[in-house]
C-alpha positions in Angstrom: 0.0 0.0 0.0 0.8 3.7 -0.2 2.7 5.2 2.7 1.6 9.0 1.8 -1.3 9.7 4.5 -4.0 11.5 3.1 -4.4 15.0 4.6 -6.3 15.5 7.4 -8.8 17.6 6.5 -9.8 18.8 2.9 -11.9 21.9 2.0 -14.8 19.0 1.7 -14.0 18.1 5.0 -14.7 22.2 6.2 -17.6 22.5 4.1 -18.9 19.1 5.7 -18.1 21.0 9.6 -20.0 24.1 8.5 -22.7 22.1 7.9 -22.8 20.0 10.8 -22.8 23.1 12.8 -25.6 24.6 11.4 -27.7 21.5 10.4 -26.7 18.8 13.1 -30.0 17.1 12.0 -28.3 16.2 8.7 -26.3 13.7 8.0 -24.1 15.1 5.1 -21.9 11.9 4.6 -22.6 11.9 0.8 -21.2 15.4 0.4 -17.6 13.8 0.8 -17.9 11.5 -1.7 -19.8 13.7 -3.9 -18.0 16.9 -3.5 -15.2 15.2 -3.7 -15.8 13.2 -7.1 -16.5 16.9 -7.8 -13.7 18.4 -7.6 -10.8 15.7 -9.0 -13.1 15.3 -11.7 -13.2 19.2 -12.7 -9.3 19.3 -11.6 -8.1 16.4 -14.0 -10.4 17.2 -16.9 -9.1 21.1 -16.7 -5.6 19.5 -16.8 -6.9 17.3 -19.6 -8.2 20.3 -21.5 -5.2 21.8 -21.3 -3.2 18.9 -22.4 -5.6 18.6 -25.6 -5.4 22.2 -26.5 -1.3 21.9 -27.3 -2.9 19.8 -30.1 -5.3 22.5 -31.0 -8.7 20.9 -30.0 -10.8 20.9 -27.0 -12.1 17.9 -25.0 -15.3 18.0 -26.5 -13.5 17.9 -30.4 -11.2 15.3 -28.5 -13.6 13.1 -27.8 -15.0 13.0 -31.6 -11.7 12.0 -32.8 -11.2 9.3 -30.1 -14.7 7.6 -31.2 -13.5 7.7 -34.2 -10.3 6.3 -33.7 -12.0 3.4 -31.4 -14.1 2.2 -33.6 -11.1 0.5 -35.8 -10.6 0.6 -39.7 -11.7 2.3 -41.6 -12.2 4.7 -38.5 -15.5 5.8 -40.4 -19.1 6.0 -38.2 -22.2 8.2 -39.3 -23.2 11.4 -37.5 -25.7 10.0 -36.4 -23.9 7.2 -34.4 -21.2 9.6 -33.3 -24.1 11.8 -32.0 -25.3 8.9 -30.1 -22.0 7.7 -28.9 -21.4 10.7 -27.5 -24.8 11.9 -26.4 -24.9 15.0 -28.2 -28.0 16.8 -30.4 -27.4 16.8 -34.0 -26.7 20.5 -33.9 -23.6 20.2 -31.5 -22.5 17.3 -33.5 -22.3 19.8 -36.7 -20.7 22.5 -35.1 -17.8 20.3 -33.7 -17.2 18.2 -37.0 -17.5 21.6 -39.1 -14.3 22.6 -37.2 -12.8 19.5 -37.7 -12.9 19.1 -40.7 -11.9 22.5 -41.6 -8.8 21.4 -39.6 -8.2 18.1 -42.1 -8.5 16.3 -39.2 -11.7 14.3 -40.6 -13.8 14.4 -43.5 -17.3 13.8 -44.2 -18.6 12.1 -47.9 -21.7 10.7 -48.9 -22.4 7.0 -47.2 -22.2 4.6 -50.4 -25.0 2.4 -48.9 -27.4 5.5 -48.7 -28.0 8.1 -50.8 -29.4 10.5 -48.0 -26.9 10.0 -44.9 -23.2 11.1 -44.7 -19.8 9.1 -43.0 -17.1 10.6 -41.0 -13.7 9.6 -41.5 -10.7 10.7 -39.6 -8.0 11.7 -41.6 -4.5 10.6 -41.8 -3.5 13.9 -40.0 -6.5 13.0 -37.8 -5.4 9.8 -36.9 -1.6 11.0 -36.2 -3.4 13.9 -33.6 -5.9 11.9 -31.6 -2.6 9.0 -31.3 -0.8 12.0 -29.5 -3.8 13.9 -27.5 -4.9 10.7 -26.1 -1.0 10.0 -24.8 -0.7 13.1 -23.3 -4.3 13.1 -21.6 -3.5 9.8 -20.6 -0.5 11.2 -18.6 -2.2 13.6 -16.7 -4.3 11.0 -15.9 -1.9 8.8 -14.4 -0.1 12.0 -12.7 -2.9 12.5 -10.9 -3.4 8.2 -10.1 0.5 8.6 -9.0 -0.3 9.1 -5.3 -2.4 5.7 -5.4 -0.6 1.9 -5.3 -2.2 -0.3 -7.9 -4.3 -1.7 -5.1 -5.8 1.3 -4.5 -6.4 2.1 -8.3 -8.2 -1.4 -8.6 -10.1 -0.8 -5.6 -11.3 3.1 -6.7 -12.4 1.7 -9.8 -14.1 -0.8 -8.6 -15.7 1.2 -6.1 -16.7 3.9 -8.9 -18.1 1.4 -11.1 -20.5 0.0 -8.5 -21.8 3.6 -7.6 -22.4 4.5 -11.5 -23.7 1.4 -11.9 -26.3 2.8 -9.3 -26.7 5.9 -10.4 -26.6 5.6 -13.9 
């Protein structure tokens, strides 16, 4: 295991006091996990965003790419299923491939099977991008794991996965 204690108090911790001092009939044990699932997850992706932007896209345009990327030769999906994938209206889906493909990282051509529906494609340039973005958000990622043994990790996510699963 890890020999670096955690602090001893976090500003979770003092918003959690304040609140037991003025609502001592509450019980606000979820505001630690919550508020702290909070804040990492605003820290890392800021650090993330920052990490994709050397590359010239945002986490949002990131995230096209990397569907594109994961769904394997010919790296080709319809905006529709890109849309859905990533949970996005039509409309946002435009906007973001419009910029990409003004950038060459993708390009959009008429789907041979249907007359009436387009295909993305990412681009050689796009392919070469998203294989470096998702490196270097990858290593802010495990920057931010490095205080935590692999036990730990395995336990988090574990953990994690059973509260989405919840939740979700």
């Amino acid at each position: 295991m890890n020999d670096t204690p955690p602090p001893a108090q976090d500003s979770v911790d003092a918003i959690r006091t304040q609140w037991n001092a003025v609502r001592p009939d509450l019980d606000v044990t979820p505001m630690g996990v919550f508020g702290r699932i909070y804040r990492i997850s605003r820290a890392v992706g800021d650090a993330v965003e920052k990490a994709y932007s050397r590359y010239g896209i945002t986490r949002g345009e990131f995230d096209v790419l990397a569907t594109l990327r994961r769904s394997g030769e010919p790296y080709t999906l319809s905006p529709r299923e890109l849309s859905a994938t990533l949970m996005l209206t039509t409309g946002g889906m435009t906007g973001r491939l419009d910029k990409l493909e003004k950038a060459g990282l993708l390009r959009r051509s008429p789907d041979p099977h249907d007359r009436r529906a387009l295909q993305v494609t990412l681009t050689e340039r796009g392919f070469e991008l998203i294989e470096q973005a998702l490196v270097a958000g990858l290593e802010v990622q495990y920057e931010a794991l490095a205080g935590l043994d692999a036990d730990e990790v395995e336990l988090l996510t574990g953990l994690l996965r059973k509260l989405l699963g919840q939740v979700a």
